[in-house]
C-alpha positions as CSV (number, residue, x, y, z in Angstrom):
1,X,0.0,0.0,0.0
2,X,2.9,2.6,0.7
3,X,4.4,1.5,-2.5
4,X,1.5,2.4,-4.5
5,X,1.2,5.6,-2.5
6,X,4.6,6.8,-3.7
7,X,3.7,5.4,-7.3
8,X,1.4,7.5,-7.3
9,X,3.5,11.1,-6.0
10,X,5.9,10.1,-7.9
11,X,4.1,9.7,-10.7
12,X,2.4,13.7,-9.6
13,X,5.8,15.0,-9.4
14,X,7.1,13.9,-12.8
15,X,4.1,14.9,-14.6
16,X,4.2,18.4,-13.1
17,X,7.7,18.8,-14.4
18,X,7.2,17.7,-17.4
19,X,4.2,20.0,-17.7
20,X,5.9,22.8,-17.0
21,X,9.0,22.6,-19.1
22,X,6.5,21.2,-21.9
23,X,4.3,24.5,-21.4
24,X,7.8,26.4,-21.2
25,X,8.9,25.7,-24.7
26,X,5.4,26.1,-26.2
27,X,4.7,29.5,-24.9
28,X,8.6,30.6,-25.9
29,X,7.9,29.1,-29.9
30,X,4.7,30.7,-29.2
31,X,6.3,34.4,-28.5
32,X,8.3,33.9,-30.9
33,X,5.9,33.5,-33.6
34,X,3.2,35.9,-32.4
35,X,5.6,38.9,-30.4
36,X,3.3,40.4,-27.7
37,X,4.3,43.9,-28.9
38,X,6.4,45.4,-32.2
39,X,8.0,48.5,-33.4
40,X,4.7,50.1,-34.8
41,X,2.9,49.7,-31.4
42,X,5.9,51.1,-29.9
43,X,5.5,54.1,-31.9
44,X,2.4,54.5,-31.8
45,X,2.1,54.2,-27.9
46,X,4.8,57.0,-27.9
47,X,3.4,59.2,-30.7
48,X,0.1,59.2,-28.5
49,X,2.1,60.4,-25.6
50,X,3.1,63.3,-27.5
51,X,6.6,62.5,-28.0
52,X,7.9,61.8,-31.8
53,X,10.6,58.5,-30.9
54,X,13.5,58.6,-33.2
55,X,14.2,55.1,-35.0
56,X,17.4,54.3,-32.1
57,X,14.9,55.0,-29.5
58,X,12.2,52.0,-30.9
59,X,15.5,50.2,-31.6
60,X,16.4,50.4,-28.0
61,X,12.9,49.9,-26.3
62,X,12.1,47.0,-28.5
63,X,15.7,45.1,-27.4
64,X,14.5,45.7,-23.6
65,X,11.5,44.3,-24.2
66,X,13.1,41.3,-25.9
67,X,15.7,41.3,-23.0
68,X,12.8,40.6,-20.4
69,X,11.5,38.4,-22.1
């Protein structure tokens, strides 16, 4: 009866870590793919804050971002 009990955590414990790194890699392809955010909605948030961004300021914000992420 113990036996089976630890079966079954360890059973638990490997499928939550395979879960996770399996959800990892899918959302990073995922981000990838699809970016959250890109240059022209970087501009555009800035333009409506009534600031013109030069191109090296996008540059830079953008390679934050990507740095975060």
């Amino acid at each position: 009866m113990l036996h089976d009990i630890l079966l079954v955590l360890l059973g638990l414990i490997v499928g939550a870590i395979l879960g996770f790194v399996l959800a990892r890699f899918y959302m990073k392809k995922y981000l990838q793919k699809n970016p959250p955010i890109n240059e022209k909605m970087i501009e555009t948030l800035m333009s409506g804050m009534g600031r013109k961004p030069s191109q090296k300021q996008v540059k830079e914000l953008m390679r934050q971002m990507n740095k975060m992420m």
